[in-house]
C-alpha positions as YAML, in Angstrom:
chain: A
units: angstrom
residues:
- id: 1
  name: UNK
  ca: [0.00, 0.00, 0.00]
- id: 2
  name: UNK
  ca: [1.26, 3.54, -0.92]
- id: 3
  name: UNK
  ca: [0.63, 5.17, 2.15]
- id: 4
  name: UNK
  ca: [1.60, 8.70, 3.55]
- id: 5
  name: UNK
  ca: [2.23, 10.80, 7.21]
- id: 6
  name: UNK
  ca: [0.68, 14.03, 8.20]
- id: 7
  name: UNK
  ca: [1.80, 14.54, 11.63]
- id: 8
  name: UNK
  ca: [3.30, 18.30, 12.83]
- id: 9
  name: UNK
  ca: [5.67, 16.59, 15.12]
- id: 10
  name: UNK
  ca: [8.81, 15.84, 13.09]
- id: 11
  name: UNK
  ca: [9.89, 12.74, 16.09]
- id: 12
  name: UNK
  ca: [6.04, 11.33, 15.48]
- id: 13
  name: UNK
  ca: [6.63, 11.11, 11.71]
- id: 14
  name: UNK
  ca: [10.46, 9.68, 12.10]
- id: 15
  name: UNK
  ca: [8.67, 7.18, 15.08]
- id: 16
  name: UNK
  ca: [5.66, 6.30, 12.59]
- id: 17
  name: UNK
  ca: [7.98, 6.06, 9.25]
- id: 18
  name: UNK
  ca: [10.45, 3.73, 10.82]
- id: 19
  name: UNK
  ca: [7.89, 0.68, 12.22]
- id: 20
  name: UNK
  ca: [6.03, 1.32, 8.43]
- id: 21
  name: UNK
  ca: [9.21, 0.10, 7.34]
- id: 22
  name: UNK
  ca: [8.93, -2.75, 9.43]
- id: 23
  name: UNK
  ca: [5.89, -3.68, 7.20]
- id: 24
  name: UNK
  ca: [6.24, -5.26, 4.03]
- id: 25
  name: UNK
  ca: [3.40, -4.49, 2.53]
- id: 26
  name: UNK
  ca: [3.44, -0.90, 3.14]
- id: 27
  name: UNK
  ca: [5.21, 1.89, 1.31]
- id: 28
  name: UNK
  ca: [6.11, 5.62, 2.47]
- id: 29
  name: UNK
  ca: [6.22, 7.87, -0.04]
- id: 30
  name: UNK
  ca: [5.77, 11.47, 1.63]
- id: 31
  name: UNK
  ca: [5.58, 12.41, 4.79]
- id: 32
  name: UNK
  ca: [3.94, 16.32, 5.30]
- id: 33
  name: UNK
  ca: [4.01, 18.83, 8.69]
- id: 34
  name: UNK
  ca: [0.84, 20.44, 7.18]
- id: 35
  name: UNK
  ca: [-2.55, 19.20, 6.16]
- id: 36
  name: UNK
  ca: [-2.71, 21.78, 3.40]
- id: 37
  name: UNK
  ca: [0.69, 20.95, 1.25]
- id: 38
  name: UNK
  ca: [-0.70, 17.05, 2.22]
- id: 39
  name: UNK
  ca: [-4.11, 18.10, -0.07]
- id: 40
  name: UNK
  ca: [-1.83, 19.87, -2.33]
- id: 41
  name: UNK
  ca: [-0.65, 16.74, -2.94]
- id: 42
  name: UNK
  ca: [-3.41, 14.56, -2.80]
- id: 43
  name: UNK
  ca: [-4.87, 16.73, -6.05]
- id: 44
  name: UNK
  ca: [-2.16, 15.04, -8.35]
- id: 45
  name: UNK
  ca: [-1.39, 12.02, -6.56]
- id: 46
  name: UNK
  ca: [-3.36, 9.08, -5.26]
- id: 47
  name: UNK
  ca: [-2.68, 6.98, -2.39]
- id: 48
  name: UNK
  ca: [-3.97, 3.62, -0.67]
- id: 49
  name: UNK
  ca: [-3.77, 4.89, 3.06]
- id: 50
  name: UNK
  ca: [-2.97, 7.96, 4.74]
- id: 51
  name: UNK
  ca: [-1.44, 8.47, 8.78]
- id: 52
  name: UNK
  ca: [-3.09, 11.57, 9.92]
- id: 53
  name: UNK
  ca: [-2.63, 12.97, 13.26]
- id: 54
  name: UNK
  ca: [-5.53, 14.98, 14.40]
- id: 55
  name: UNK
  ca: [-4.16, 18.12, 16.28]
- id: 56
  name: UNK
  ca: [-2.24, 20.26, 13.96]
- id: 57
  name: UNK
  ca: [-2.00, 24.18, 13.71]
- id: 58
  name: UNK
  ca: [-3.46, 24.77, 10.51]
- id: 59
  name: UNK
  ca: [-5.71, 22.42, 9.79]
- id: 60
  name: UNK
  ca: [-7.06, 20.11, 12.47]
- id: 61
  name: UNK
  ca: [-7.45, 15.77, 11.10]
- id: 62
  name: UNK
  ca: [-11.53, 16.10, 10.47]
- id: 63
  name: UNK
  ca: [-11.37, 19.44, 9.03]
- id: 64
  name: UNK
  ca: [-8.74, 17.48, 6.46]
- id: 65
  name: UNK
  ca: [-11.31, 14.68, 6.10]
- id: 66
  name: UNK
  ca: [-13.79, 16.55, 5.52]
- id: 67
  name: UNK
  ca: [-12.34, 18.12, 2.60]
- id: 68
  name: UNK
  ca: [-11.00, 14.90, 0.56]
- id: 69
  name: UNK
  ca: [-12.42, 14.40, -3.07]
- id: 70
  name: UNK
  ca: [-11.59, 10.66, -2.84]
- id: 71
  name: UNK
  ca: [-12.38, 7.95, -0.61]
- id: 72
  name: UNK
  ca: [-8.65, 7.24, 0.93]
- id: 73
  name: UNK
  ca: [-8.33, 4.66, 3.99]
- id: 74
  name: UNK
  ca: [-7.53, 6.90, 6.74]
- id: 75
  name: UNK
  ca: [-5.99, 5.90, 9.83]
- id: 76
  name: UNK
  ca: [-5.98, 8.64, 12.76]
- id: 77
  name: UNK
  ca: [-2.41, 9.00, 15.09]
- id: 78
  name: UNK
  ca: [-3.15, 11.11, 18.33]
- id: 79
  name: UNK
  ca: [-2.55, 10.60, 22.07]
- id: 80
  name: UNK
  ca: [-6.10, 11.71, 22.85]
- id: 81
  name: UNK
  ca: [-8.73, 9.07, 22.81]
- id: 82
  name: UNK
  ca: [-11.83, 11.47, 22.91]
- id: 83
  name: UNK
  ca: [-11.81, 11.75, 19.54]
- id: 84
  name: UNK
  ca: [-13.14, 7.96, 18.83]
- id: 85
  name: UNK
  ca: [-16.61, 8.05, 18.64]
- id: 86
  name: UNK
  ca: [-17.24, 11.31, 16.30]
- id: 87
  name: UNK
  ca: [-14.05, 9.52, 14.25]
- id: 88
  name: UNK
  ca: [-16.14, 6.32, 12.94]
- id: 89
  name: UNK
  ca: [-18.65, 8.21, 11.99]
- id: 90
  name: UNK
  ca: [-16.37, 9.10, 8.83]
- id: 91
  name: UNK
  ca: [-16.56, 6.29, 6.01]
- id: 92
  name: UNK
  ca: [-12.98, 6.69, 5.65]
- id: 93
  name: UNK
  ca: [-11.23, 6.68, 9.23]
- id: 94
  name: UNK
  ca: [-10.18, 3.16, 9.48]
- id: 95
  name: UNK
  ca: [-8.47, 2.69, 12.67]
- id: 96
  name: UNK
  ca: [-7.64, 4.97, 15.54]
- id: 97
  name: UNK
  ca: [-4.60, 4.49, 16.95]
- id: 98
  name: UNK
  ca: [-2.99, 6.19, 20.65]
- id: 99
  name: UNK
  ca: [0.34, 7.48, 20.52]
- id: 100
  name: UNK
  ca: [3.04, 6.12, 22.00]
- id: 101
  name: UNK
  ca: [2.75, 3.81, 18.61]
- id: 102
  name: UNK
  ca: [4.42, 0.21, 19.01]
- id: 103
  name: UNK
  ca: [4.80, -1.79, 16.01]
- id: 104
  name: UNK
  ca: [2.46, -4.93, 17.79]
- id: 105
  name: UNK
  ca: [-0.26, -2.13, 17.28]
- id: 106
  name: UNK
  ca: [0.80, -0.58, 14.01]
- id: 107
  name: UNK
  ca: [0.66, -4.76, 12.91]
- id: 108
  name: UNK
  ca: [-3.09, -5.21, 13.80]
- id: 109
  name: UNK
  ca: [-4.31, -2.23, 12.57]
- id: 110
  name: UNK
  ca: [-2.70, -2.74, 8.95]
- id: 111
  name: UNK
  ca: [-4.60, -6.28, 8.94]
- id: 112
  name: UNK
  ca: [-7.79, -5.04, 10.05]
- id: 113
  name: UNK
  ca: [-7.28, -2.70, 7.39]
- id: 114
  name: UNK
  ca: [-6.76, -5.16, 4.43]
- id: 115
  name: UNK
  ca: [-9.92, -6.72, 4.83]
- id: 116
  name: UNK
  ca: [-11.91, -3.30, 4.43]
- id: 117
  name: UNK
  ca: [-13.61, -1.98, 1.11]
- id: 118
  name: UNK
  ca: [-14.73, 1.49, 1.50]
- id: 119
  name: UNK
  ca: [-15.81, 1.91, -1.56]
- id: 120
  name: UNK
  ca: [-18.44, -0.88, -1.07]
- id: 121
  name: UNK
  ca: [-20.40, 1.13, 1.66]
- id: 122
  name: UNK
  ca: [-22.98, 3.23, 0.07]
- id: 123
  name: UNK
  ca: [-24.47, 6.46, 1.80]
- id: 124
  name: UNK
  ca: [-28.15, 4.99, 3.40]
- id: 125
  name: UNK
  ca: [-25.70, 2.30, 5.23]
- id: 126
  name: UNK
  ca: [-23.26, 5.19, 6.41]
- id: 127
  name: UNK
  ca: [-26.64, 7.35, 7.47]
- id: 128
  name: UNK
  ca: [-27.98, 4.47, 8.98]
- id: 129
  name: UNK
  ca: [-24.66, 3.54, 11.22]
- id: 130
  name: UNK
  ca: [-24.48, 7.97, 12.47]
- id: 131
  name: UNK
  ca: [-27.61, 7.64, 13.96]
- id: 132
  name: UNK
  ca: [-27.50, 4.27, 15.89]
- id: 133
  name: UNK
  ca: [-23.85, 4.46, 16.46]
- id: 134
  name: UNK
  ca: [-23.28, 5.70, 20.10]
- id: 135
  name: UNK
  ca: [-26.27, 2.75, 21.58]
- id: 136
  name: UNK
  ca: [-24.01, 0.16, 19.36]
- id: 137
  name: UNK
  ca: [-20.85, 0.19, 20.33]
- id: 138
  name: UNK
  ca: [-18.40, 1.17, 22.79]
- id: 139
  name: UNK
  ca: [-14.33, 1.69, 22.90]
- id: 140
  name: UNK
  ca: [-11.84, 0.22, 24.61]
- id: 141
  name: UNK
  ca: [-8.36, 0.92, 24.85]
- id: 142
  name: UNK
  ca: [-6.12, -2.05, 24.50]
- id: 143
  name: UNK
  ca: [-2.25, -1.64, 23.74]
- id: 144
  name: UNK
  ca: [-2.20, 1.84, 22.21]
- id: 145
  name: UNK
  ca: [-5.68, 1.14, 19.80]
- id: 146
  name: UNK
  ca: [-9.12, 2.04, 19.98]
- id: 147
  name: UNK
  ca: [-10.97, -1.12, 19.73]
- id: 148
  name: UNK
  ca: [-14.66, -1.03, 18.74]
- id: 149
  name: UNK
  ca: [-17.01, -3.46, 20.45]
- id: 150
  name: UNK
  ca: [-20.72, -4.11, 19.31]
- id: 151
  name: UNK
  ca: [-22.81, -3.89, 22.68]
- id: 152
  name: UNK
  ca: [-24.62, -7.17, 21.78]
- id: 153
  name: UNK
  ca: [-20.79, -8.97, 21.48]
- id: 154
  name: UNK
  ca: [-20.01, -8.48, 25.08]
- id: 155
  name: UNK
  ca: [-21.25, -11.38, 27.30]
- id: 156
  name: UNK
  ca: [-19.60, -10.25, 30.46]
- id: 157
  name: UNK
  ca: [-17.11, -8.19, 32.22]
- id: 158
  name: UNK
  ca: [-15.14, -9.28, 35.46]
- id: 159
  name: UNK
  ca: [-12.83, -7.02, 37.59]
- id: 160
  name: UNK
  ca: [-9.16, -8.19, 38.01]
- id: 161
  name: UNK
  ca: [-7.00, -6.27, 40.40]
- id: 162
  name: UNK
  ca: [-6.56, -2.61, 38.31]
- id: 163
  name: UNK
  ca: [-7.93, -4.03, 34.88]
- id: 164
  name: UNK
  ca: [-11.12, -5.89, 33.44]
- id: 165
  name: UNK
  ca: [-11.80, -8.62, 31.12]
- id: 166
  name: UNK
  ca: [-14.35, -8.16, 28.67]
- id: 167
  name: UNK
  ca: [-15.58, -11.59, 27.91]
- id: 168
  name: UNK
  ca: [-17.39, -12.15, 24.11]
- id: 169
  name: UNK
  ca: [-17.94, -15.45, 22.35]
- id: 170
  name: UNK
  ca: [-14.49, -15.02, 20.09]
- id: 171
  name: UNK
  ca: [-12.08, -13.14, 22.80]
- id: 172
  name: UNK
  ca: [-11.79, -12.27, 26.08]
- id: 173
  name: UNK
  ca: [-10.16, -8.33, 26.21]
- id: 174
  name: UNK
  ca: [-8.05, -7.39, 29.02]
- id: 175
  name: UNK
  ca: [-8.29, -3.56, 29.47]
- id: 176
  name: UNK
  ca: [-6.85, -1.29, 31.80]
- id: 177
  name: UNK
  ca: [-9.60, 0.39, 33.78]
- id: 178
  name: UNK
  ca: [-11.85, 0.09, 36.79]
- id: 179
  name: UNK
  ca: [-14.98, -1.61, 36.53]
- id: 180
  name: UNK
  ca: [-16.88, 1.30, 37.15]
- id: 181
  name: UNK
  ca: [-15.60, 3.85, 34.14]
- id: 182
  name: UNK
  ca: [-17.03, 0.55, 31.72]
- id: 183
  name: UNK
  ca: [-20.29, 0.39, 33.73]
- id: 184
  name: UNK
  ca: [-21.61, 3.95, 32.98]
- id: 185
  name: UNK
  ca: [-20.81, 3.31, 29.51]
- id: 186
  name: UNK
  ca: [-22.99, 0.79, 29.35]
- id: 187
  name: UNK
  ca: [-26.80, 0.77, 28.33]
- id: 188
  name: UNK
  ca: [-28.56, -0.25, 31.57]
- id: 189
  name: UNK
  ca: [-31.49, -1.69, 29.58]
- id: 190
  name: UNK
  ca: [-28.87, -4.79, 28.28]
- id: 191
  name: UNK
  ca: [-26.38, -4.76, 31.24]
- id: 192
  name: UNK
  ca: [-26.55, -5.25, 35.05]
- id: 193
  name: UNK
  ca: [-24.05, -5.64, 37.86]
- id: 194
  name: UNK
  ca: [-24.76, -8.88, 39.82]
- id: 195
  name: UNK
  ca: [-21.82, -9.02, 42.08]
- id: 196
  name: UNK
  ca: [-18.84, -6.70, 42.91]
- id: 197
  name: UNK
  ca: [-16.61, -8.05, 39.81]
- id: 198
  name: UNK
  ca: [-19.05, -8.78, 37.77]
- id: 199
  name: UNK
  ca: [-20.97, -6.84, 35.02]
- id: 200
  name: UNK
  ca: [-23.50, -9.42, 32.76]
- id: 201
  name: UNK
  ca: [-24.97, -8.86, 29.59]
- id: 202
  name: UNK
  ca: [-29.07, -9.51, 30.72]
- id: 203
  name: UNK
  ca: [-29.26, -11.07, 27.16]
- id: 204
  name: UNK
  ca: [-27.01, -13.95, 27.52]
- id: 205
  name: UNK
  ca: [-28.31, -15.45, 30.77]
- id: 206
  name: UNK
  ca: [-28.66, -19.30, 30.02]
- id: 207
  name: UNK
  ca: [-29.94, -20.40, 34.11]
- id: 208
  name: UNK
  ca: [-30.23, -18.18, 37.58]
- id: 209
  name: UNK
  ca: [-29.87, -20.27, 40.89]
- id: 210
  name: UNK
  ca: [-30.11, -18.66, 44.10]
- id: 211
  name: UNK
  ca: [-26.58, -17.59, 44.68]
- id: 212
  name: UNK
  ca: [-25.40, -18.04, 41.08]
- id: 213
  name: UNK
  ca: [-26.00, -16.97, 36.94]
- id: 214
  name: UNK
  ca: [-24.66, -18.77, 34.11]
- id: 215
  name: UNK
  ca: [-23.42, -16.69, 31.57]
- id: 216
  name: UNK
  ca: [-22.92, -18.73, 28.11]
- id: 217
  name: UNK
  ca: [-21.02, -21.58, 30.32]
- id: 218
  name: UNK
  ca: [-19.49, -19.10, 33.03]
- id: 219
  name: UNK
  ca: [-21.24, -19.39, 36.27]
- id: 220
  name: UNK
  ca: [-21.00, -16.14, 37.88]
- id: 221
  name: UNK
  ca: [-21.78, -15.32, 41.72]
- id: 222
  name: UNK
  ca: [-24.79, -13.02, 42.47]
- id: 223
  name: UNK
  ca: [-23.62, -10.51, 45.61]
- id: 224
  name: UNK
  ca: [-25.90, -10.23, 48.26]
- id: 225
  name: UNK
  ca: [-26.71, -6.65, 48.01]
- id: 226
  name: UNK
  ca: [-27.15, -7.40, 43.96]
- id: 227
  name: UNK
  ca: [-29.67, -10.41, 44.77]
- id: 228
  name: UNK
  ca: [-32.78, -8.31, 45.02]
- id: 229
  name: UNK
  ca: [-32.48, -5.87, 42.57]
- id: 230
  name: UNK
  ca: [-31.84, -8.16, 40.59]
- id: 231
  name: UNK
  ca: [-35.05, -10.11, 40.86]
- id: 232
  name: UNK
  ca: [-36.81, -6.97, 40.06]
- id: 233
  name: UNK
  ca: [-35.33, -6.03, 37.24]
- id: 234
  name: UNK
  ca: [-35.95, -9.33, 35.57]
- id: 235
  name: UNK
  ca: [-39.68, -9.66, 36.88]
- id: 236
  name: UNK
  ca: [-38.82, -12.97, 38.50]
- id: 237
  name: UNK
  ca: [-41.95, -14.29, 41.06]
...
C-alpha cells in the first residue's frame, strides 16, 4: 500500500515512518508537517492509506477529512482518545490508533485494514450507522488502539486487580480500567451488575440459581446486596 504521514511533530513522523518500514506491505512515499501541502498533494497524486494525526495548527485531522475528493483509507495518530466516537462516523477513518505507537499495534491495525472496502459502503448504510452508532458500540483501549465493540458482542465483564476482562464469544479483552468507568458506559437496559466483579450482559443469561447466573457456560456469583435488585429487574416471582 502507498501510504503517507501528516503529523506536525517531526519525532512522530520519524517514530511512525520507521515501524512502516517494518511492514512489508506498506510503502512511504511522503511524509507532510501540514494538512494543506498534504491536499496539495493529494490533487495530483493518489494513495492507498494515509497516517493523519488529528491536532495540527493549521488544519485540524476532520477538518482534512472533511475536505478529501476521494475515498482514501484513513488511519488517525493522536494521544487523545476522545476523539473515537465522532471519528467512525467518517466512512474513511479506518483505525484509531494512541500514541506512544508500538509496532504490535501498528501490525493489527494494517490487517484489520486489508480486509476493508470502503468503496463498497454506500451512503443509506453510512446514514444508517451515524444515527444508531453511540447505543451500538463502545471503545476500549487495549495496547495503544481504539478497539470497537458491538454492545450485543459483550457477554460479560469481570474485575481483576486494576484491569477488566471483557468476555465475548471469540475473545476475552483485558483492558486497563476500573470496573466502574465501563459500567456507565454501558446501556442499563442490556447490562446489570450482579456481584462486585461482575458486570453481565441480561441477554445472555442461560440459568439463575439462588446464589449463582450462568453466563454462556461461566457461572457467575450473584452478591448479596445485587440479589434483590436483581429479581426486580428481571420480573422474576
Amino acid at each position: 500500500m502507498n501510504c503517507i504521514i501528516i503529523d506536525d511533530e517531526k519525532m512522530s513522523r520519524v517514530i511512525l515512518k520507521t515501524l512502516c518500514n517494518e511492514i512489508e506491505s506498506l510503502n512511504i512515499i511522503e511524509e507532510f508537517s501540514s494538512a494543506i501541502q498534504a491536499m496539495k498533494f493529494l490533487n495530483t497524486t493518489k494513495v492507498d492509506l494515509i497516517f493523519l494525526d488529528i491536532h495540527m495548527p493549521d488544519f485540524n485531522g476532520f477538518d482534512f477529512v472533511e475536505t478529501l475528493k476521494h475515498k482514501t483509507k484513513i488511519v488517525l495518530i493522536t494521544s487523545d482518545d476522545q476523539f473515537a466516537i465522532k471519528a467512525f462516523k467518517y466512512l474513511n477513518i479506518v483505525d484509531y490508533l494512541l500514541k506512544p505507537l508500538t509496532l504490535d499495534s501498528l501490525e493489527r491495525s494494517i490487517e484489520k485494514i486489508k480486509t476493508i472496502d470502503i468503496g463498497t459502503i454506500t451512503d443509506s448504510e453510512i446514514s444508517e450507522k451515524n444515527q444508531n452508532y453511540l447505543s451500538d458500540f463502545i471503545f476500549v483501549n487495549i495496547n495503544h488502539r481504539l478497539i470497537r465493540l458491538s454492545i450485543n458482542e459483550i457477554n460479560l465483564i469481570q474485575s481483576d486487580r486494576n484491569y477488566i476482562l471483557i468476555s465475548t464469544d471469540t475473545e476475552i479483552y483485558k483492558v486497563n480500567s476500573p470496573l466502574k468507568n465501563i459500567e456507565q458506559k454501558l446501556p442499563s437496559k442490556n447490562f446489570f451488575r450482579v456481584h462486585k466483579s461482575y458486570i453481565i450482559n441480561l441477554n445472555k443469561i442461560v440459568d439463575i440459581e439462588e446464589n449463582t447466573i450462568v453466563i454462556k457456560k461461566k457461572v457467575i456469583p450473584i452478591g448479596k446486596k445485587y440479589r434483590i435488585n436483581l429479581k426486580n429487574r428481571l420480573n422474576i416471582v
